[in-house]
C-alpha positions as a LaTeX table, in Angstrom:
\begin{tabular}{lrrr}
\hline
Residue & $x$ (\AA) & $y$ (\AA) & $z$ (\AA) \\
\hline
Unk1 & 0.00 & 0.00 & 0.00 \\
Unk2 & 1.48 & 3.42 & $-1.25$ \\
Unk3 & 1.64 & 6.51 & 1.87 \\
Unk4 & 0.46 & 9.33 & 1.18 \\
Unk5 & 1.51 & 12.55 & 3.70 \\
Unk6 & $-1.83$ & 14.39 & 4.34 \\
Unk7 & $-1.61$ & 17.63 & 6.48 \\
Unk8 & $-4.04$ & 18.97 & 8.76 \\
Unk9 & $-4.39$ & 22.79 & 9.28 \\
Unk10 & $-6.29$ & 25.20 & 11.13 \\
Unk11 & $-7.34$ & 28.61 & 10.37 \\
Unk12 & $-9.49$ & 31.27 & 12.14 \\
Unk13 & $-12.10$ & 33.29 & 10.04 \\
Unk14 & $-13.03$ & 36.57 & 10.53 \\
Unk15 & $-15.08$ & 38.98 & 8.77 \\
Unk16 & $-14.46$ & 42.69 & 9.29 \\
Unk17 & $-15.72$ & 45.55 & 6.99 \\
Unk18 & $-15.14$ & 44.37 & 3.60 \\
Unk19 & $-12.38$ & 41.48 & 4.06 \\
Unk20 & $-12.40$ & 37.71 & 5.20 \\
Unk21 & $-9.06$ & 37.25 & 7.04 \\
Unk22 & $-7.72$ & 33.45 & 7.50 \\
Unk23 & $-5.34$ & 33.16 & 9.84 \\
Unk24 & $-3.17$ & 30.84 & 12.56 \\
Unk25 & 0.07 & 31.55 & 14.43 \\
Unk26 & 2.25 & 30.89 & 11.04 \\
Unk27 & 0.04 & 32.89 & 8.16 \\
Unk28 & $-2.49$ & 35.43 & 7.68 \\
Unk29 & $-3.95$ & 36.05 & 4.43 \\
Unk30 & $-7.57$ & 38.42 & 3.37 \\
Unk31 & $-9.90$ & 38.66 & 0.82 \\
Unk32 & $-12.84$ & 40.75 & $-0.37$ \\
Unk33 & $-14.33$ & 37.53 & $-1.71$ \\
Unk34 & $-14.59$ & 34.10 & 0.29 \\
Unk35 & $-13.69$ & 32.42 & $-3.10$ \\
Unk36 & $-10.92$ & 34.64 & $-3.49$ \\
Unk37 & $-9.34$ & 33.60 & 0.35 \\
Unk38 & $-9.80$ & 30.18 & $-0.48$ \\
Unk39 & $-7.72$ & 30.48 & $-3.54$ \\
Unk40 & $-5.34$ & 31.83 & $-1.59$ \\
Unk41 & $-5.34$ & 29.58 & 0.93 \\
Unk42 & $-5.13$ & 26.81 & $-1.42$ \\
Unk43 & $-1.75$ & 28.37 & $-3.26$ \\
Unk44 & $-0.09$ & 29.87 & 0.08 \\
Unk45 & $-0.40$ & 27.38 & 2.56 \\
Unk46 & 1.66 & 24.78 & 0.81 \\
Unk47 & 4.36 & 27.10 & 0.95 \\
Unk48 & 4.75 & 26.80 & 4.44 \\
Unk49 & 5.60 & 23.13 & 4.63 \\
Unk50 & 8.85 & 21.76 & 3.01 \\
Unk51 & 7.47 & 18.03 & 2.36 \\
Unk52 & 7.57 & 17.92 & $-1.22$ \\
Unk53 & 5.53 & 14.67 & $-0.53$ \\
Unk54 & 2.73 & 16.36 & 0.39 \\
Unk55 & $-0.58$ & 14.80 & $-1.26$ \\
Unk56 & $-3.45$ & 16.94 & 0.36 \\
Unk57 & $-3.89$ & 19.60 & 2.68 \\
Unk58 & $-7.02$ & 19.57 & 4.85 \\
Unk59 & $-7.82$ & 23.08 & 6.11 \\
Unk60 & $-10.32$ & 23.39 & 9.02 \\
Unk61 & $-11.47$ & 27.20 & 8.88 \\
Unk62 & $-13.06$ & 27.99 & 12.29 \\
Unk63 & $-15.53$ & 31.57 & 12.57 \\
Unk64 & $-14.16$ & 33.76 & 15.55 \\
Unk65 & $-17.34$ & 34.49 & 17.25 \\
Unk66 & $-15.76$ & 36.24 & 19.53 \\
Unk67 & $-15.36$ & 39.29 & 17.02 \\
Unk68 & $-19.37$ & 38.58 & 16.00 \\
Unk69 & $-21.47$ & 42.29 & 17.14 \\
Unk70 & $-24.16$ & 41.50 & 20.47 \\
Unk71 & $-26.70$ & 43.01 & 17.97 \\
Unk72 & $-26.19$ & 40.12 & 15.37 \\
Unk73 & $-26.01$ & 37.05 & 17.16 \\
Unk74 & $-29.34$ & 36.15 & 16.81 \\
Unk75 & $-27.81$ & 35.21 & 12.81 \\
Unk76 & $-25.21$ & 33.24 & 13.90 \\
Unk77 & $-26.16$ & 29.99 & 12.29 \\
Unk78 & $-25.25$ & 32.45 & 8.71 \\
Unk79 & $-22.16$ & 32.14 & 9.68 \\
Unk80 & $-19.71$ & 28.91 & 9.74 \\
Unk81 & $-17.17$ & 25.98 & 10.00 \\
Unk82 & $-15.62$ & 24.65 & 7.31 \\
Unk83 & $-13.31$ & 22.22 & 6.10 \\
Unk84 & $-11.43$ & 22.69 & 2.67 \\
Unk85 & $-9.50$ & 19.72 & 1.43 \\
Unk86 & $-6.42$ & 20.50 & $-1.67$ \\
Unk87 & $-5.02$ & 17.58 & $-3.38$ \\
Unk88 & $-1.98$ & 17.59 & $-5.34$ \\
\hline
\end{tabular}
């Protein structure tokens, strides 16, 4: 049976103003566009693991509630987890 190397990351999501931030204690990255930060995601966070071996990159992107305005938690189920998986 062949190994594969499959990393797991996590990132905290934020929305402030116009931007989406993703970040953890190694990157942080922002986007106007959710698509857009998950692109980036997707082509930076490779970078920051030498394993050339590397066969997929699971990406657990957590919502900081904690930055979520009093006013608007009643709409908190709008907002979410999510898990992106890269192959390569």
């Amino acid at each position: 049976m062949k190994k594969t190397l499959v990393i797991n990351a996590e990132l905290q999501i934020t929305h402030v103003k116009k931007y989406w931030y993703a970040e953890n204690n190694f990157i942080k990255l922002k986007a106007k566009k959710l698509s857009d930060l998950e692109y980036k995601i997707e082509t930076n966070l490779p970078n920051l693991f030498t394993n050339k071996k590397t066969k997929e990159i699971k990406v657990r992107m957590l919502y900081n509630f904690s930055t979520f305005p009093k006013w608007l938690r009643q709409y908190h189920s709008h907002y979410f987890n999510r898990t992106l998986i890269f192959k390569y």
